[in-house]
PDB file of N, CA, C and O in Angstrom:
ATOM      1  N   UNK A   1      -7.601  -6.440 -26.027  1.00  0.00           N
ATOM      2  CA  UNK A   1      -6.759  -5.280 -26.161  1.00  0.00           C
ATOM      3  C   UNK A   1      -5.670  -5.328 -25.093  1.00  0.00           C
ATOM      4  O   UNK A   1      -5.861  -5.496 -23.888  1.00  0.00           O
ATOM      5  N   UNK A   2      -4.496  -5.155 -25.711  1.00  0.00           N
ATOM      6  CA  UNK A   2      -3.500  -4.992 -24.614  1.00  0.00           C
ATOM      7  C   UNK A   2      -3.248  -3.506 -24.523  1.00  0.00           C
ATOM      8  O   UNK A   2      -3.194  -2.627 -25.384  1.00  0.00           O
ATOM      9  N   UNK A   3      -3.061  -3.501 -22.724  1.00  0.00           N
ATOM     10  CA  UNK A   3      -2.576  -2.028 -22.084  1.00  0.00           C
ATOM     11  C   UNK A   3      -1.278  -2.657 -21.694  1.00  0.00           C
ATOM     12  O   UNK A   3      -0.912  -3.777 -21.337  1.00  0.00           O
ATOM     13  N   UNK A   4      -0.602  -1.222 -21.953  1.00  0.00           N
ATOM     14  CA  UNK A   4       0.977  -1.030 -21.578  1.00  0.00           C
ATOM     15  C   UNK A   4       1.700   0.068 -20.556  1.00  0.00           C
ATOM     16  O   UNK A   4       1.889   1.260 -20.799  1.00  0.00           O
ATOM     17  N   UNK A   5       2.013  -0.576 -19.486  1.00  0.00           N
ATOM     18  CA  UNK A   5       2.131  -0.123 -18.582  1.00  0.00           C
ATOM     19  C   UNK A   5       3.245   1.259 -18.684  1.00  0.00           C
ATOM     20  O   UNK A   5       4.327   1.046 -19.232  1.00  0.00           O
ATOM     21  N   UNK A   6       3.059   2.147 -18.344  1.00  0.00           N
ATOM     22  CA  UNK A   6       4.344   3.512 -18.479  1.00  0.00           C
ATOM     23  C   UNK A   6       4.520   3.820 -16.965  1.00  0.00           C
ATOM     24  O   UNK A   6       3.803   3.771 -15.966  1.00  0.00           O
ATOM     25  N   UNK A   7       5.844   4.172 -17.265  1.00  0.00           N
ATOM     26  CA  UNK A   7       6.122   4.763 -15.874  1.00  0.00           C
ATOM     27  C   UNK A   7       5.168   6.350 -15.147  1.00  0.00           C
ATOM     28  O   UNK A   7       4.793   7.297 -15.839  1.00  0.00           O
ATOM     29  N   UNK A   8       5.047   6.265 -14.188  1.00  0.00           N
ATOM     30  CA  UNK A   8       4.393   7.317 -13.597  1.00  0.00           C
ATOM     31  C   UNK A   8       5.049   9.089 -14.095  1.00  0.00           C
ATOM     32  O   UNK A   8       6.121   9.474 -14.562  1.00  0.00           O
ATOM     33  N   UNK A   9       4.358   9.467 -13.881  1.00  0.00           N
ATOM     34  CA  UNK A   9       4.843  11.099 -14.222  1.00  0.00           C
ATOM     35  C   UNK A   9       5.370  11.458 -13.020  1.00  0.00           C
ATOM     36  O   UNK A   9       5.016  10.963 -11.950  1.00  0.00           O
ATOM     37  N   UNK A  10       6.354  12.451 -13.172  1.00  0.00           N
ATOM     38  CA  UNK A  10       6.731  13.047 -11.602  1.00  0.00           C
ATOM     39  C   UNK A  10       5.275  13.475 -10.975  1.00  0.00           C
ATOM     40  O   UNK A  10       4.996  13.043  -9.856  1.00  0.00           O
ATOM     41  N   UNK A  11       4.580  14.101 -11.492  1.00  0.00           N
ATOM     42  CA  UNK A  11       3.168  14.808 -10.671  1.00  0.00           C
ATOM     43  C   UNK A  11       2.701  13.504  -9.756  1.00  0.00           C
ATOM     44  O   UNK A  11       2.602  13.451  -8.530  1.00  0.00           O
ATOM     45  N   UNK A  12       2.446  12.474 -10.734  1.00  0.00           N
ATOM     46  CA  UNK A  12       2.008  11.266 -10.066  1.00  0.00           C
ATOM     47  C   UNK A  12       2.592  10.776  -9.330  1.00  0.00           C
ATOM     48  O   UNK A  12       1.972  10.128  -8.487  1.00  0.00           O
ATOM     49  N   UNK A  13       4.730  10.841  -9.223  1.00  0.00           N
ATOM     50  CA  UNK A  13       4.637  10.258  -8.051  1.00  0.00           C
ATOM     51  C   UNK A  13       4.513  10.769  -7.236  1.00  0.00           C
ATOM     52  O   UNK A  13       4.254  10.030  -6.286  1.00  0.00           O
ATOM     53  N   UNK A  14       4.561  12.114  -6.921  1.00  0.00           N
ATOM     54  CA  UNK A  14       4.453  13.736  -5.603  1.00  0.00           C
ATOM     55  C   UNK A  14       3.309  12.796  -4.734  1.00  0.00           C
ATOM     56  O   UNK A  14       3.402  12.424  -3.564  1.00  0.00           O
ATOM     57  N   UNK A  15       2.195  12.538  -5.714  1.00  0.00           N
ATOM     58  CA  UNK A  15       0.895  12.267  -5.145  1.00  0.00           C
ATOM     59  C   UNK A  15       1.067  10.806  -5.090  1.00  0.00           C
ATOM     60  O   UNK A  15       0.594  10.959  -3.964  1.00  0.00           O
ATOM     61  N   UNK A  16       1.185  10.096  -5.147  1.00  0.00           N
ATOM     62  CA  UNK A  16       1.200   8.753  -4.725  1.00  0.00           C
ATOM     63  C   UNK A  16       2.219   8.667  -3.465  1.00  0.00           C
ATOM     64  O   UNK A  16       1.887   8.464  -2.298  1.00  0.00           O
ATOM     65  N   UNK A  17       3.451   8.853  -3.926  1.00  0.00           N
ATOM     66  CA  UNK A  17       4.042   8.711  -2.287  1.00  0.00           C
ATOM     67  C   UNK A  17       5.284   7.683  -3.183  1.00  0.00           C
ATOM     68  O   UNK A  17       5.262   7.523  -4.404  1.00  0.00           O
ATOM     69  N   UNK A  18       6.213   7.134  -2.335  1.00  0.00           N
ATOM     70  CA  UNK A  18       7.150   6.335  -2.394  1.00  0.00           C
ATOM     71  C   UNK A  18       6.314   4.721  -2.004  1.00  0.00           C
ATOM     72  O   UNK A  18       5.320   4.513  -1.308  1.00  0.00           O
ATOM     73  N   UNK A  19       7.298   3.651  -2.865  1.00  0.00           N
ATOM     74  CA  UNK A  19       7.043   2.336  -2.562  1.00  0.00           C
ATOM     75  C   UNK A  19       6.612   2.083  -0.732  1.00  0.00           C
ATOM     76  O   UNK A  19       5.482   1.703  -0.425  1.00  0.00           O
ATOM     77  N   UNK A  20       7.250   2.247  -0.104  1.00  0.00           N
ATOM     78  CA  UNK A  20       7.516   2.470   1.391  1.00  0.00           C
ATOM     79  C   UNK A  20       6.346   3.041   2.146  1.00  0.00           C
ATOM     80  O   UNK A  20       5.837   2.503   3.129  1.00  0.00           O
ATOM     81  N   UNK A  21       5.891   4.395   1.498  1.00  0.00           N
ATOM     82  CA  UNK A  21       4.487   4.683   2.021  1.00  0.00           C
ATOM     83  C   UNK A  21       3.194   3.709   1.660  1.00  0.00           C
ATOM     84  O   UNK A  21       2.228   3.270   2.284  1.00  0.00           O
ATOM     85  N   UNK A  22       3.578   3.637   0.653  1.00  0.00           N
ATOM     86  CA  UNK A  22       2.269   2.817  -0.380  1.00  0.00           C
ATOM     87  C   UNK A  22       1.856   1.251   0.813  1.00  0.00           C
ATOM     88  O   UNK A  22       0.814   0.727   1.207  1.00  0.00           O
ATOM     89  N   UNK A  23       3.248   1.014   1.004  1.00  0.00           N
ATOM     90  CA  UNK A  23       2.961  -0.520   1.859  1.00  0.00           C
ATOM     91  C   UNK A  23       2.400  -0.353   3.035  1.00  0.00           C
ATOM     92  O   UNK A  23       1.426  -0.882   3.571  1.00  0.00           O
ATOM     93  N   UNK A  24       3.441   0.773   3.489  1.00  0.00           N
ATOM     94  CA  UNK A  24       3.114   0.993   5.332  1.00  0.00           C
ATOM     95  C   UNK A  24       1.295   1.304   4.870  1.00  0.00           C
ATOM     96  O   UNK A  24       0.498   0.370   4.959  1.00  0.00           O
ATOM     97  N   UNK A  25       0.949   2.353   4.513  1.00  0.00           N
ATOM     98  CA  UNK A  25      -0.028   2.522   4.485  1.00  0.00           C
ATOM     99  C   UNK A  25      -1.217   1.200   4.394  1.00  0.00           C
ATOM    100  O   UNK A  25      -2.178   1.176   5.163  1.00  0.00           O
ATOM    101  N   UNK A  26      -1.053   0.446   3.651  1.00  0.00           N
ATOM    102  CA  UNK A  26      -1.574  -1.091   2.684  1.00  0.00           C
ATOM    103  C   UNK A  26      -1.414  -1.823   4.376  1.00  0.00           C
ATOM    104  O   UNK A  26      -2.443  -1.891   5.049  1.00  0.00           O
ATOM    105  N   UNK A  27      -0.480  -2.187   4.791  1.00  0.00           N
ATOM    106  CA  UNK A  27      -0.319  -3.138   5.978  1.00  0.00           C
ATOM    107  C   UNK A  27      -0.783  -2.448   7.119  1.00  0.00           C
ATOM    108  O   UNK A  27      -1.345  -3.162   7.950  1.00  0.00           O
ATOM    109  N   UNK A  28      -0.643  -0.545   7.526  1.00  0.00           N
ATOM    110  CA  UNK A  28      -1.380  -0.241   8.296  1.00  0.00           C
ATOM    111  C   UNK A  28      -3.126   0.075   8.736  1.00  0.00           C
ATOM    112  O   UNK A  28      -3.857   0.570   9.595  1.00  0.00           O
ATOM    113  N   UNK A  29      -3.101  -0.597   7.486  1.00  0.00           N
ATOM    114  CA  UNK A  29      -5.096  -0.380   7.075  1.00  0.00           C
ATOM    115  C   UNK A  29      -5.525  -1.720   7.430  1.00  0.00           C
ATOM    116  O   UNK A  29      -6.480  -1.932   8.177  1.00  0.00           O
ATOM    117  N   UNK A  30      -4.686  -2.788   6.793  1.00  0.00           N
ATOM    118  CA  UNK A  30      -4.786  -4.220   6.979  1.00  0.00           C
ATOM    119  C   UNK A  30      -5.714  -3.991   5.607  1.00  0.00           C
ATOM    120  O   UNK A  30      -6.377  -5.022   5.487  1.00  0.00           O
ATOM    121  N   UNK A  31      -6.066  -2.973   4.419  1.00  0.00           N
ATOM    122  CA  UNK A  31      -6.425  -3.630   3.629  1.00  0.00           C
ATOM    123  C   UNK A  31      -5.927  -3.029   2.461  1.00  0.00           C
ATOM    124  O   UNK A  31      -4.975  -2.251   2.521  1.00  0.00           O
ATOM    125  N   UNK A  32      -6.753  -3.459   0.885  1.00  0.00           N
ATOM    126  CA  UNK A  32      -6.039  -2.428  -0.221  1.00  0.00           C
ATOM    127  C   UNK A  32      -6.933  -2.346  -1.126  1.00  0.00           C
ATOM    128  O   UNK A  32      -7.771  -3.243  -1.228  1.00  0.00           O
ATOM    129  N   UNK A  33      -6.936  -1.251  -1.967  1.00  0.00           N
ATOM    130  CA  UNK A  33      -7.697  -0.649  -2.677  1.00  0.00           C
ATOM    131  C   UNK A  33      -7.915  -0.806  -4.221  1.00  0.00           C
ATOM    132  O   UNK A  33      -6.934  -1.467  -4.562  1.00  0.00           O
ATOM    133  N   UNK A  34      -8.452  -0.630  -5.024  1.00  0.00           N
ATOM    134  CA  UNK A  34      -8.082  -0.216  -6.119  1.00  0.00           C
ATOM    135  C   UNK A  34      -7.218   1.108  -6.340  1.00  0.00           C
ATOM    136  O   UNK A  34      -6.612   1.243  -7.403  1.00  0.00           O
ATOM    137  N   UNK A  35      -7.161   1.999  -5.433  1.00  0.00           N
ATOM    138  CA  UNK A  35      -6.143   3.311  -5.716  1.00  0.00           C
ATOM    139  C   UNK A  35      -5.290   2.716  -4.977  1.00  0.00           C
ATOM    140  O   UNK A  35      -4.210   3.047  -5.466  1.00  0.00           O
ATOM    141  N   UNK A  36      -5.048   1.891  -3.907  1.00  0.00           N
ATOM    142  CA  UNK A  36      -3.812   1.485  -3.387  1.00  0.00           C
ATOM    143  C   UNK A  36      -2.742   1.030  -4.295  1.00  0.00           C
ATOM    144  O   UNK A  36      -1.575   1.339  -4.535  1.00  0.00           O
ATOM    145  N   UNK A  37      -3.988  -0.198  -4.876  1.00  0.00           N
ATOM    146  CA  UNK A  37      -2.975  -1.089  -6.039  1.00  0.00           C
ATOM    147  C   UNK A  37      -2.160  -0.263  -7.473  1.00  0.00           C
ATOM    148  O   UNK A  37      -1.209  -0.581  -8.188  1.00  0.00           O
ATOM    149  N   UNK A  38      -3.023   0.839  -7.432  1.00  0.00           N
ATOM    150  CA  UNK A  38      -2.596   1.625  -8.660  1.00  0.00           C
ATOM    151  C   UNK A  38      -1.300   2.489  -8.206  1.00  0.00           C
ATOM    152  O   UNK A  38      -0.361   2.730  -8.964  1.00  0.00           O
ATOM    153  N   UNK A  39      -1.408   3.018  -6.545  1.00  0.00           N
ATOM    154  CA  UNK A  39      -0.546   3.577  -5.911  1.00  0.00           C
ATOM    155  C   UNK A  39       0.574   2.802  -6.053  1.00  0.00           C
ATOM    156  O   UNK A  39       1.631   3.168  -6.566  1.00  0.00           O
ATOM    157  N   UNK A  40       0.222   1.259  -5.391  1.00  0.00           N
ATOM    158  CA  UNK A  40       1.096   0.724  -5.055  1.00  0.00           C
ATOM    159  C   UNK A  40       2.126   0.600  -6.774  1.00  0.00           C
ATOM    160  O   UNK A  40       3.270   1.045  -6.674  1.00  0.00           O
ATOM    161  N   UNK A  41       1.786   0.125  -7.986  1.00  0.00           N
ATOM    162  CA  UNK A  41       1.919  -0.136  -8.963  1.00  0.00           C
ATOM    163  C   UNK A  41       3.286   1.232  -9.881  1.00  0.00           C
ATOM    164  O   UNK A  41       4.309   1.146 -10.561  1.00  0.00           O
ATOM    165  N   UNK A  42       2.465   2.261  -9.342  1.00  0.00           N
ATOM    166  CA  UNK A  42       2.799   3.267  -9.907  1.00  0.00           C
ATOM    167  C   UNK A  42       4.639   3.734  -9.244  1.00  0.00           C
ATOM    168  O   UNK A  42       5.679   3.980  -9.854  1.00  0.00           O
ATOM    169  N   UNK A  43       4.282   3.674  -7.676  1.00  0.00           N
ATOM    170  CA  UNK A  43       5.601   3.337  -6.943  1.00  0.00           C
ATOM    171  C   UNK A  43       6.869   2.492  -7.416  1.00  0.00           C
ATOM    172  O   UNK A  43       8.038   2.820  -7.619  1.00  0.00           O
ATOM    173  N   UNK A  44       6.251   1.389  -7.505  1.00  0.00           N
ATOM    174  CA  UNK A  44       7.065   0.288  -8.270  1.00  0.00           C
ATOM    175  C   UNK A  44       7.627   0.563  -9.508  1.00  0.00           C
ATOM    176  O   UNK A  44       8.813   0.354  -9.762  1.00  0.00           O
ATOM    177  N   UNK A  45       6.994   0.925 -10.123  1.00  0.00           N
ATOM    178  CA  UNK A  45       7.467   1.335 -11.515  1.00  0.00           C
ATOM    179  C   UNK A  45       8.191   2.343 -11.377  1.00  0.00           C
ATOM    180  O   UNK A  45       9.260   2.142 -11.953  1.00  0.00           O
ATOM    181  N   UNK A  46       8.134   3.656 -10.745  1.00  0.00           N
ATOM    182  CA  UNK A  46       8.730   4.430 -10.871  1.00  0.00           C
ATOM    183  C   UNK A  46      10.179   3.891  -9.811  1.00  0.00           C
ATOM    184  O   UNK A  46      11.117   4.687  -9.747  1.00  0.00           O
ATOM    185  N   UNK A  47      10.231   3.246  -9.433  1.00  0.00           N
ATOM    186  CA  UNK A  47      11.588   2.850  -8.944  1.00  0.00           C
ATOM    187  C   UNK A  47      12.644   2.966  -9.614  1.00  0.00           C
ATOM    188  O   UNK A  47      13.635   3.559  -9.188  1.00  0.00           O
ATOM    189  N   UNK A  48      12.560   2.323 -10.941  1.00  0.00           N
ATOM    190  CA  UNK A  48      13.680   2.655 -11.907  1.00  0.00           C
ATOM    191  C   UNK A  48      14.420   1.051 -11.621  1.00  0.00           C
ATOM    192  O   UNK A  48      14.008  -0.057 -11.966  1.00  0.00           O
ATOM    193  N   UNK A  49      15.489   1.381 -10.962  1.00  0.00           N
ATOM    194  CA  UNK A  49      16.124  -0.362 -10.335  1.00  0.00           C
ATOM    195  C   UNK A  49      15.371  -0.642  -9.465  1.00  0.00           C
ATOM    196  O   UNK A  49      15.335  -0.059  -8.381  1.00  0.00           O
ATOM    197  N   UNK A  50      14.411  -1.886  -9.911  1.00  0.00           N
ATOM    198  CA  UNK A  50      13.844  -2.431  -8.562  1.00  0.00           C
ATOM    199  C   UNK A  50      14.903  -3.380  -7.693  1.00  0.00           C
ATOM    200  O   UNK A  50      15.603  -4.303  -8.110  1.00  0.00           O
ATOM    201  N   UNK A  51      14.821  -3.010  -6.760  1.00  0.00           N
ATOM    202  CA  UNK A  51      15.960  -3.463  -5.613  1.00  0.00           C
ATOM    203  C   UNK A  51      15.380  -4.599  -5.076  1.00  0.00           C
ATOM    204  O   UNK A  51      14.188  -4.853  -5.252  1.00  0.00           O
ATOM    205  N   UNK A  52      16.261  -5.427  -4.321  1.00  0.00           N
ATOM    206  CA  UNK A  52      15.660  -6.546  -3.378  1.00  0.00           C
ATOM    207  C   UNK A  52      14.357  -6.094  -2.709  1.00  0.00           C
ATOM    208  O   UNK A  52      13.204  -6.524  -2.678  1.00  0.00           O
ATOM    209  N   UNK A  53      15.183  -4.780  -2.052  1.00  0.00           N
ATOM    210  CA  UNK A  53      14.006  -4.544  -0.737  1.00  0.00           C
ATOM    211  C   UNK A  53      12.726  -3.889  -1.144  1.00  0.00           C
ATOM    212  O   UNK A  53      11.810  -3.774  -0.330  1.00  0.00           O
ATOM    213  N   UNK A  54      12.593  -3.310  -2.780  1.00  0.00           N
ATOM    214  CA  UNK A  54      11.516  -2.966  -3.470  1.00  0.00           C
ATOM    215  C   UNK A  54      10.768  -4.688  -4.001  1.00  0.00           C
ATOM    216  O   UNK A  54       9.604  -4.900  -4.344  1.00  0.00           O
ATOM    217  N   UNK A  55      11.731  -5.527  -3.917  1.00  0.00           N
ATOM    218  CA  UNK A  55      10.966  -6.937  -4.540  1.00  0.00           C
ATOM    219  C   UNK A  55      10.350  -7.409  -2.873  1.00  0.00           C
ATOM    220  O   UNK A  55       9.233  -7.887  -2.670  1.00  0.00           O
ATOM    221  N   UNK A  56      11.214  -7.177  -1.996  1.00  0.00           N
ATOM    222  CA  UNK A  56      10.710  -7.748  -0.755  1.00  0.00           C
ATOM    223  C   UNK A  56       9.402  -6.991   0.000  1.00  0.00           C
ATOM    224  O   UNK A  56       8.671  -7.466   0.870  1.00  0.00           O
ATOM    225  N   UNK A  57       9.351  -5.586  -0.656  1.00  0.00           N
ATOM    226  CA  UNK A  57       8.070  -5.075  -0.050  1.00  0.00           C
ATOM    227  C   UNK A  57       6.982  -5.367  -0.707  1.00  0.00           C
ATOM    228  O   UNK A  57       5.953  -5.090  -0.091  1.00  0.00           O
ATOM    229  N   UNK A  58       6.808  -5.954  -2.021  1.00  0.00           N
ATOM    230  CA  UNK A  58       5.830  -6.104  -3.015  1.00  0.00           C
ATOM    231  C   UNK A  58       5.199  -7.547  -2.224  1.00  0.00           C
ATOM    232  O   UNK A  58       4.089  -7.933  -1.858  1.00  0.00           O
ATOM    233  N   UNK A  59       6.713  -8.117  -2.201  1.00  0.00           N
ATOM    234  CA  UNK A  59       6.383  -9.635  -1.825  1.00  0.00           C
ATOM    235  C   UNK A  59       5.426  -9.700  -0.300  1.00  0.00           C
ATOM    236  O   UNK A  59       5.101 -10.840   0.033  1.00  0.00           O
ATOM    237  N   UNK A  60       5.061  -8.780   0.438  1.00  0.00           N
ATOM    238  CA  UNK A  60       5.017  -8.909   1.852  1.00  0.00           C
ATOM    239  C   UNK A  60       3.542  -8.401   1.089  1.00  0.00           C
ATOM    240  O   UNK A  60       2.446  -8.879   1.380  1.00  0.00           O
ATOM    241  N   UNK A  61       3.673  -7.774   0.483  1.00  0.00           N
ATOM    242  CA  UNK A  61       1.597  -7.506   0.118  1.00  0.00           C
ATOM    243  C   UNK A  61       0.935  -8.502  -0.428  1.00  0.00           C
ATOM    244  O   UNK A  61      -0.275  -8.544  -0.209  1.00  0.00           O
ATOM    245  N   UNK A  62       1.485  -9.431  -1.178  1.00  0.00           N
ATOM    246  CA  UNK A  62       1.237 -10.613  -2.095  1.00  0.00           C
ATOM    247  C   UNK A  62       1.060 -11.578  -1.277  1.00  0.00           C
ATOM    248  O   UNK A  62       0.028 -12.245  -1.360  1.00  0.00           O
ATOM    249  N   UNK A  63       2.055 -11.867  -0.288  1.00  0.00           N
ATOM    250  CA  UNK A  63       1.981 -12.722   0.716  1.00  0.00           C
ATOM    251  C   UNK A  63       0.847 -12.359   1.669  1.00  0.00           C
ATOM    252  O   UNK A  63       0.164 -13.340   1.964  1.00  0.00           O
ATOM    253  N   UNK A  64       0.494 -11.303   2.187  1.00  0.00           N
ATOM    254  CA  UNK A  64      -0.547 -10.596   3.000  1.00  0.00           C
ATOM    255  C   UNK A  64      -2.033 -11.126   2.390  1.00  0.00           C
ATOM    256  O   UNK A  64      -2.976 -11.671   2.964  1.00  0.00           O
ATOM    257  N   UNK A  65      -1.876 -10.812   1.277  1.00  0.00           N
ATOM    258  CA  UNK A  65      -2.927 -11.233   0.171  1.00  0.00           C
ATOM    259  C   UNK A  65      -3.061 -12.674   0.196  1.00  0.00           C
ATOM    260  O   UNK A  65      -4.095 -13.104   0.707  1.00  0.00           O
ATOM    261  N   UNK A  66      -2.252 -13.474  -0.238  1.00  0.00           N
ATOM    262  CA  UNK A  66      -2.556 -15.446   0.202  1.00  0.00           C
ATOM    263  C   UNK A  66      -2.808 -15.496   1.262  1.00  0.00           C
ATOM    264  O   UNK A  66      -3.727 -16.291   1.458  1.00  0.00           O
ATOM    265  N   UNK A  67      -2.238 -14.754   2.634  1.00  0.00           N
ATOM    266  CA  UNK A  67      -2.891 -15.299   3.542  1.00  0.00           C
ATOM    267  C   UNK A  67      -3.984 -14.887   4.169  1.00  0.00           C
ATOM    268  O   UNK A  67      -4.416 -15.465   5.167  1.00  0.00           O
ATOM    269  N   UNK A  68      -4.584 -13.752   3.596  1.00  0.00           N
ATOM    270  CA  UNK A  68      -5.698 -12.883   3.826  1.00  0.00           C
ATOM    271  C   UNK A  68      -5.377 -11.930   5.374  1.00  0.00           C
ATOM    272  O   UNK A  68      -5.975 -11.878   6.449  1.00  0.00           O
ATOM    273  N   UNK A  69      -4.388 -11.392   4.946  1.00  0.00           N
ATOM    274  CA  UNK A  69      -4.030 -10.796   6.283  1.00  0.00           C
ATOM    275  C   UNK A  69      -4.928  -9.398   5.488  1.00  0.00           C
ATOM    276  O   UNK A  69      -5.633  -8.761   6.271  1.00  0.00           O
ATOM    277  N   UNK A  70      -4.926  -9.143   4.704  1.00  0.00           N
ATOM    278  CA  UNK A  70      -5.468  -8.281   3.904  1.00  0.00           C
ATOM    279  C   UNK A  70      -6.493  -8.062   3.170  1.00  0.00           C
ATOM    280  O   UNK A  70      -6.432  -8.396   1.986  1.00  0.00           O
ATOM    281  N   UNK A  71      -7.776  -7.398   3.732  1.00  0.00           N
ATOM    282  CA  UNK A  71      -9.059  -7.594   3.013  1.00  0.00           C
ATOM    283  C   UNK A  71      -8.862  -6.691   1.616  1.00  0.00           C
ATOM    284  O   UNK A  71      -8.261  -5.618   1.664  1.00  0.00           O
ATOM    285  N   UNK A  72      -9.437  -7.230   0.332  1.00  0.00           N
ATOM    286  CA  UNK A  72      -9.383  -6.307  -1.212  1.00  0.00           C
ATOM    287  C   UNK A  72     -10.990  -5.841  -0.545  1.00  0.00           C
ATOM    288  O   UNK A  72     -11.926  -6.487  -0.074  1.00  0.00           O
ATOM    289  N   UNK A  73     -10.757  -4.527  -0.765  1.00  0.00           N
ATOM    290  CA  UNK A  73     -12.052  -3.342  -0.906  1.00  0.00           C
ATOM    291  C   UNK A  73     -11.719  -2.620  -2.445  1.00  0.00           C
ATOM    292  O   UNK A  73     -10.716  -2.471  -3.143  1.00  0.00           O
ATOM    293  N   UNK A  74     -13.280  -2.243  -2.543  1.00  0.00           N
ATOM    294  CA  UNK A  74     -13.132  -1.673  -4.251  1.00  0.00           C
ATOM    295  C   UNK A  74     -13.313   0.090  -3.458  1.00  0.00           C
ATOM    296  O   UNK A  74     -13.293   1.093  -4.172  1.00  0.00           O
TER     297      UNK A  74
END
């Protein structure tokens, strides 16, 4: 079955936060979640134009992630 991703609702983004929180938060824990990733996900999407510096903050969690700067907790 394929799922299809939709953009976040305004309610959802109030409560999730901006791309920017989602990371600081993610890099200030040193780890990420399943609600992070959904946080993080939901941010992104709701960007609308993803910008460099929205591709460059994604990229710094991904990268965090290969190098295990970042433990995955469920």
């Amino acid at each position: 079955m394929t799922t299809l991703l939709q953009a976040p609702t305004d309610a959802a983004l109030r409560q999730n936060g901006s791309l920017h929180d989602v990371v600081d938060h993610i890099v200030a824990s040193r780890q990420i979640t399943r609600a992070d990733q959904r946080r993080l996900m939901s941010a992104a999407l709701a960007a609308g134009d993803f910008t460099l510096e929205d591709q460059q903050l994604v990229e710094q969690i991904f990268a965090g992630l290969r190098r295990g700067t970042f433990k995955v907790v469920d």
